[in-house]
matplotlib code that plots the C-alpha trace (Angstrom):
import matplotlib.pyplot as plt

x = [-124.5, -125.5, -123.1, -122.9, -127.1, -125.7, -123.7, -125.7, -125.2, -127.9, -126.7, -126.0, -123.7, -120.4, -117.8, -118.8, -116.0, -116.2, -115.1, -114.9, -111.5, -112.2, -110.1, -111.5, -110.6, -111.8, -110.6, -113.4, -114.0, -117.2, -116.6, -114.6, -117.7, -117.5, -114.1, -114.7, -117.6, -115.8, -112.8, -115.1, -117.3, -115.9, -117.4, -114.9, -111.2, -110.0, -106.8, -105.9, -106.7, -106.3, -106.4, -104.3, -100.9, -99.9, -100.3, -98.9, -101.4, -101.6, -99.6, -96.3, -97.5, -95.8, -96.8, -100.1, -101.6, -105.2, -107.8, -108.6, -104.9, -105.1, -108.0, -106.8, -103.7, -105.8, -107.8, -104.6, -104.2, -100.8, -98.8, -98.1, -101.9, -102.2, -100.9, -101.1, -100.3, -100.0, -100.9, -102.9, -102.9, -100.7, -100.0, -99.0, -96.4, -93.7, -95.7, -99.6, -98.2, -96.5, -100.1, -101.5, -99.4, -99.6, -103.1, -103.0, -101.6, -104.2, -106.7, -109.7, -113.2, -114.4, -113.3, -115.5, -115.1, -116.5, -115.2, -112.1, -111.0, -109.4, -110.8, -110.2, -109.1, -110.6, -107.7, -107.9, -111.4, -111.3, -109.4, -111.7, -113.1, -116.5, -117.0, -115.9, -118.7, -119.4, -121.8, -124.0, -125.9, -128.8, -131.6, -129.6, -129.9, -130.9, -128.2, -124.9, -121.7, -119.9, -122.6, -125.7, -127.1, -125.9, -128.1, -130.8, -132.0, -131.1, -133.3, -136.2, -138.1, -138.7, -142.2, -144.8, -145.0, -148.3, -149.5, -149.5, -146.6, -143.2, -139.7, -137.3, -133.5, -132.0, -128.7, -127.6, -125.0, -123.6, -121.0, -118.2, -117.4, -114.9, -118.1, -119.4, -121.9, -122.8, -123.6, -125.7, -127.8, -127.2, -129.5, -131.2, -132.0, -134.6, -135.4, -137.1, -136.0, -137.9, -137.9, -135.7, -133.1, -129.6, -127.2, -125.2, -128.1, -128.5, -124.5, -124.8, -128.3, -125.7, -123.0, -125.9, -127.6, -125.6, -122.5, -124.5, -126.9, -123.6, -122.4, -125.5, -125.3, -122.0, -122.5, -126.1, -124.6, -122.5, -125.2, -127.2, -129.9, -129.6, -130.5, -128.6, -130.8, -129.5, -130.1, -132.5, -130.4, -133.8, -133.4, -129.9, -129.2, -126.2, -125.0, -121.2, -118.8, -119.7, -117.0, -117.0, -118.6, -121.7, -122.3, -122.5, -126.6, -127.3, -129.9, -131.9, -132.7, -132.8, -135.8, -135.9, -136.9, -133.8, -131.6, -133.2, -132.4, -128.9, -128.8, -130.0, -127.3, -123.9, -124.7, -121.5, -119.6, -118.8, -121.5, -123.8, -122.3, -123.3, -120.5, -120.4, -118.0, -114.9, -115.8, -117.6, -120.5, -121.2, -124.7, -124.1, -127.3, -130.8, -134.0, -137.6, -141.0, -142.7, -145.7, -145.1, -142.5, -144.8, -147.0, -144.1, -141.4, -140.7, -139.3, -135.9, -134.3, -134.3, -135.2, -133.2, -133.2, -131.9, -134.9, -135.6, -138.0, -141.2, -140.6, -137.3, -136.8, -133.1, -130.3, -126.7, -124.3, -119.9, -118.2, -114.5, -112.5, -115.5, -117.0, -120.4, -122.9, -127.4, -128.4, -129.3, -125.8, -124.7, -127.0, -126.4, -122.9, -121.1, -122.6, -122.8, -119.7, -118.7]
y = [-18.0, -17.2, -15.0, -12.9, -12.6, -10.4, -8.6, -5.3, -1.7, -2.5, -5.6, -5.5, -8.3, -6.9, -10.6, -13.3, -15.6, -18.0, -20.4, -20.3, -20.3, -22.4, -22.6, -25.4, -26.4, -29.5, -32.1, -34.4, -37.4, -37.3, -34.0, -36.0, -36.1, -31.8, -31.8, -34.6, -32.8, -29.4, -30.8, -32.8, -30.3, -27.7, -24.3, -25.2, -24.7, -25.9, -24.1, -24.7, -27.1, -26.3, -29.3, -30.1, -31.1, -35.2, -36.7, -39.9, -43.0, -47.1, -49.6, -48.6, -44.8, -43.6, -40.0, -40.3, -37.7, -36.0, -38.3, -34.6, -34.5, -38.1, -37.3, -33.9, -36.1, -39.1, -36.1, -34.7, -31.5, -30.6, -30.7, -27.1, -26.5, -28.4, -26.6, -27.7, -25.0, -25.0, -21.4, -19.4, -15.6, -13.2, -11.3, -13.8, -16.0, -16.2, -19.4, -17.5, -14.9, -17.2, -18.7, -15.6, -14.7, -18.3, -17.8, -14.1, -15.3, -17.7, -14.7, -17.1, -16.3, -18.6, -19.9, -23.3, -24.1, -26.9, -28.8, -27.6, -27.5, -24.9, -20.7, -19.2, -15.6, -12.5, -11.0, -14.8, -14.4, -11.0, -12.4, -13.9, -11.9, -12.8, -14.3, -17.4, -20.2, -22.0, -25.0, -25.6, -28.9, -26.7, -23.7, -21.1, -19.4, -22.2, -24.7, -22.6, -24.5, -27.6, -30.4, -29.2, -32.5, -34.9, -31.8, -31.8, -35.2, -34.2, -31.8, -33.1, -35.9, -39.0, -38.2, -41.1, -39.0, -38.9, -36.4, -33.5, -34.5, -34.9, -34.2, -32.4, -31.4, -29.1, -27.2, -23.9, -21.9, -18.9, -15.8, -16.4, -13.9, -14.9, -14.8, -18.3, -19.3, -15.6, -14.1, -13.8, -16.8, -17.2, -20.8, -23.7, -26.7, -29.2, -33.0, -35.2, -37.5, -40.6, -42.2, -44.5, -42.2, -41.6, -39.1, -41.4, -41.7, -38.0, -37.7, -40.2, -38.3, -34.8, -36.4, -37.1, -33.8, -31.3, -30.8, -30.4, -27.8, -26.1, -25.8, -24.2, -21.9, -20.5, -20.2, -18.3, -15.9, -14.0, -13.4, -11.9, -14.4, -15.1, -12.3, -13.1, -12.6, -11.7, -14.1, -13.2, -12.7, -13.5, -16.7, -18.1, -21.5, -23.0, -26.4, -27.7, -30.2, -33.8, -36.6, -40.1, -40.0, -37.8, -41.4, -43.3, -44.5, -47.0, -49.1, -50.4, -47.1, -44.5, -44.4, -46.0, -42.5, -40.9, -44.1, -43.8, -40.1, -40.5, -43.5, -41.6, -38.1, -40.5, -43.5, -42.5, -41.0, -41.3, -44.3, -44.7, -47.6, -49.0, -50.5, -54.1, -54.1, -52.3, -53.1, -50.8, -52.7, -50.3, -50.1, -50.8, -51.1, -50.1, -50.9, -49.8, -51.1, -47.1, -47.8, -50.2, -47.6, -44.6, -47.1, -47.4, -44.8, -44.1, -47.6, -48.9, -50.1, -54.2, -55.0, -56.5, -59.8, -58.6, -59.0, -56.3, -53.3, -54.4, -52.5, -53.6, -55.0, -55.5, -55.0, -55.6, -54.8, -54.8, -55.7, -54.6, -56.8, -58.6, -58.8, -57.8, -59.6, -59.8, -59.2, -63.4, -64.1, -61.3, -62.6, -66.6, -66.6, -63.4, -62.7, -66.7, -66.7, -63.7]
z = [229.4, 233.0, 233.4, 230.4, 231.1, 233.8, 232.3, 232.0, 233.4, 235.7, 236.9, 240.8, 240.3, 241.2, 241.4, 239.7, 239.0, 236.9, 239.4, 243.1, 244.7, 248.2, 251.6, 253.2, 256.6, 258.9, 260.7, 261.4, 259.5, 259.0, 256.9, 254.3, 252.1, 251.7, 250.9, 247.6, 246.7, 246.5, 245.1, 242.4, 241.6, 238.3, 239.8, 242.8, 242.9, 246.1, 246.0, 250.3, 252.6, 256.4, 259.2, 262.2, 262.9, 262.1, 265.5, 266.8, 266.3, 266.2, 267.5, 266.8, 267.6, 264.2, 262.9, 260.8, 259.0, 259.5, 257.3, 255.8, 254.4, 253.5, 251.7, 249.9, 249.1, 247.8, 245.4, 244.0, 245.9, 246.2, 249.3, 249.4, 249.5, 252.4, 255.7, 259.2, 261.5, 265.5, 265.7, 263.5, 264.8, 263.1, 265.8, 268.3, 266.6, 263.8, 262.4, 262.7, 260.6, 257.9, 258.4, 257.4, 254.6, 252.8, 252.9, 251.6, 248.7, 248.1, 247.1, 247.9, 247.7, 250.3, 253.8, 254.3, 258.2, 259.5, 262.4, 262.4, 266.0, 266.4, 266.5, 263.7, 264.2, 263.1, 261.0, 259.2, 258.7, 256.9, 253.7, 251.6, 249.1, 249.3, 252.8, 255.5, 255.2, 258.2, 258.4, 261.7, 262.5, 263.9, 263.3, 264.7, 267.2, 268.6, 270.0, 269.4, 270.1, 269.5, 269.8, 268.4, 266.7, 270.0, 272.4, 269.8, 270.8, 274.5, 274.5, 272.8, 274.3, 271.5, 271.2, 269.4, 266.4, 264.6, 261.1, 263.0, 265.2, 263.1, 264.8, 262.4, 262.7, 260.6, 259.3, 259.0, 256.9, 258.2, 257.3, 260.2, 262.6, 265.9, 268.0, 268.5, 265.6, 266.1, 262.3, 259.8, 258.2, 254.4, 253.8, 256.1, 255.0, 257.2, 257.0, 259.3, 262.1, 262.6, 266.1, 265.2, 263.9, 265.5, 265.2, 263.7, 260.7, 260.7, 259.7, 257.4, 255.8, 256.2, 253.9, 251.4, 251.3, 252.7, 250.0, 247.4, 249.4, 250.1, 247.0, 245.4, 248.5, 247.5, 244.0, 244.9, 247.5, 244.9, 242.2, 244.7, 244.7, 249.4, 251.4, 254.7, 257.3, 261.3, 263.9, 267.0, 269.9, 272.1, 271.3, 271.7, 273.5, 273.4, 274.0, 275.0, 274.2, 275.3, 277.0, 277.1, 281.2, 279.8, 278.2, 281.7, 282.4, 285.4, 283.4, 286.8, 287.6, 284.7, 282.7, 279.3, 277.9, 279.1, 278.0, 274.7, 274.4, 275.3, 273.2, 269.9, 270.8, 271.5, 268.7, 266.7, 269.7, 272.7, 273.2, 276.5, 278.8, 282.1, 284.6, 285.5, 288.4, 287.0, 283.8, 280.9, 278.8, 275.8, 274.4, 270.4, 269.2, 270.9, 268.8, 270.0, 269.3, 269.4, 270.2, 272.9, 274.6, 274.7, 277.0, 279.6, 279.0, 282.6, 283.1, 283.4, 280.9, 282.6, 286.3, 288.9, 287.3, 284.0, 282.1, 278.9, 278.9, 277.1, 273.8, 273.6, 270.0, 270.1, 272.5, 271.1, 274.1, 273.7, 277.3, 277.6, 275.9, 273.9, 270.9, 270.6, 271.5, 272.3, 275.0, 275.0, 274.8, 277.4, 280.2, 279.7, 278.6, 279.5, 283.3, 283.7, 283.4, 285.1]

ax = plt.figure().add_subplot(projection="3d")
ax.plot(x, y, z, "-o")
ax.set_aspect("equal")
plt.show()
């Protein structure tokens, strides 16, 4: 009944299928969530799903499949909507340009990029009829790039947070052009981030909130209900991809607000360590008492004779080749017996 509502000589509304014909490509886990939400929901019709090649994995170092492929199999898309191509421009390779033409045929209305790994190119992103989504873990323009939520808490000190003082993250949908997170913004969504949130919790908070925000967004754009607006180009920062020695913190010396920071940015990956000889000890869990911190913030994280920072709640550390362990535990068994 929507629909036909529009349908007068007046109406601006110039394609509005009935249901949305979606490419969706990703290869991170944590972007499972989108892809069942899409598949699930009856104004989508996921008719592709793009990831990366099967790579070599576990013990016996058999082929495995993306968990994206696993999951489009385990939701009953059919193999020959799932590709996993090694090159995507047309113009560069025989298998780009099959690329291209598989997903020609597709006639979709929507790209939905998130994660993927790979840059899409232009030519690719000028087939869909209506536009290629891409989903950003930050208020662009700020924080363009491949890390934004891990540099968000980087870049913002863990303040005490009081009424007027509340710390927020947010996400961002965009049209896609080859430019880096360069285009127009069609919707941003906010929500708040507690001191003792991660960037683990705010993935877990994104899986909640963010497929459904999505999929309202691309039903919304075509009816002509979002006014994309351009991004200010005054105001770009951009942020980089993080590896596992960006993790490394020498807990005698660096301050417990910079451990804290780099705690909260690399909870899910790559995880802050501190060496013990030629061994790694991971930092798996790093609880606060805020109001205790924000007295002593500048301090290490424990002093020469191991003992904790004041506001330190919990400490749950993982030596190589251990299980996890308190910090208790770590000091009388582990280093005892070290």
């Amino acid at each position: 009944m929507d629909r036909i509502s529009r349908c007068t000589w007046s109406s601006h509304v110039h394609y509005d299928p009935s249901q949305l014909r979606i490419i969706f490509f990703s290869s991170a886990p944590i972007w499972v969530p989108f892809l069942q939400a899409l598949v699930k929901d009856v104004v989508c019709d996921v008719v592709g799903v793009v990831t990366m090649p099967d790579r070599p994995s576990g013990r016996g170092m058999k082929m495995q499949p993306n968990i994206i492929k696993q999951t489009a199999r385990d939701l009953w898309v059919a193999d020959q909507n799932i590709q996993t191509p090694s090159r995507l421009h047309p113009e560069k390779s025989s298998t780009g340009k099959n690329f291209y033409s598989r997903l020609q045929e597709k006639e979709a209305d929507y790209y939905v990029v998130i994660a993927y790994g790979k840059i899409v190119p232009q030519a690719l992103l000028d087939l869909p009829k209506i536009m290629p989504v891409n989903i950003h873990g930050s208020l662009l323009p700020a924080l363009r790039g491949a890390s934004p939520i891990q540099s968000y808490f980087l870049d913002h000190e863990p303040l005490l947070e009081t009424k007027n003082q509340k710390k927020e993250t947010w996400i961002t949908l965009i049209r896609m052009v080859h430019e880096l997170d360069a285009w127009d913004i069609l919707a941003t969504k906010a929500f708040p981030v507690p001191f003792v949130r991660t960037s683990y919790d705010i993935i877990k908070e994104m899986e909640k909130q963010w497929p459904a925000f999505l999929i309202s967004t691309l039903v919304a754009f075509p009816k002509w209900y979002i006014e994309p607006e351009s991004q200010d180009a005054t105001s770009v920062t951009f942020c980089w991809k993080f590896e596992k020695e960006d993790g490394s913190i020498d807990p005698y010396v660096d301050t417990l607000s910079d451990i804290y920071q780099k705690y909260r940015a690399f909870a899910l990956r790559p995880k802050i360590f501190f060496s013990l000889g030629e061994k790694r000890v991971i930092v798996e869990e790093l609880i606060l008492d805020q109001v205790i911190y924000w007295q002593y913030p500048n301090d290490p994280l424990f002093s020469s004779d191991h003992t904790l920072h004041p506001s330190v709640i919990s400490l749950y550390v993982k030596p190589s080749g251990k299980s996890r362990m308190d910090w208790q535990s770590f000091v009388h068994w582990y280093l005892h017996k070290s």
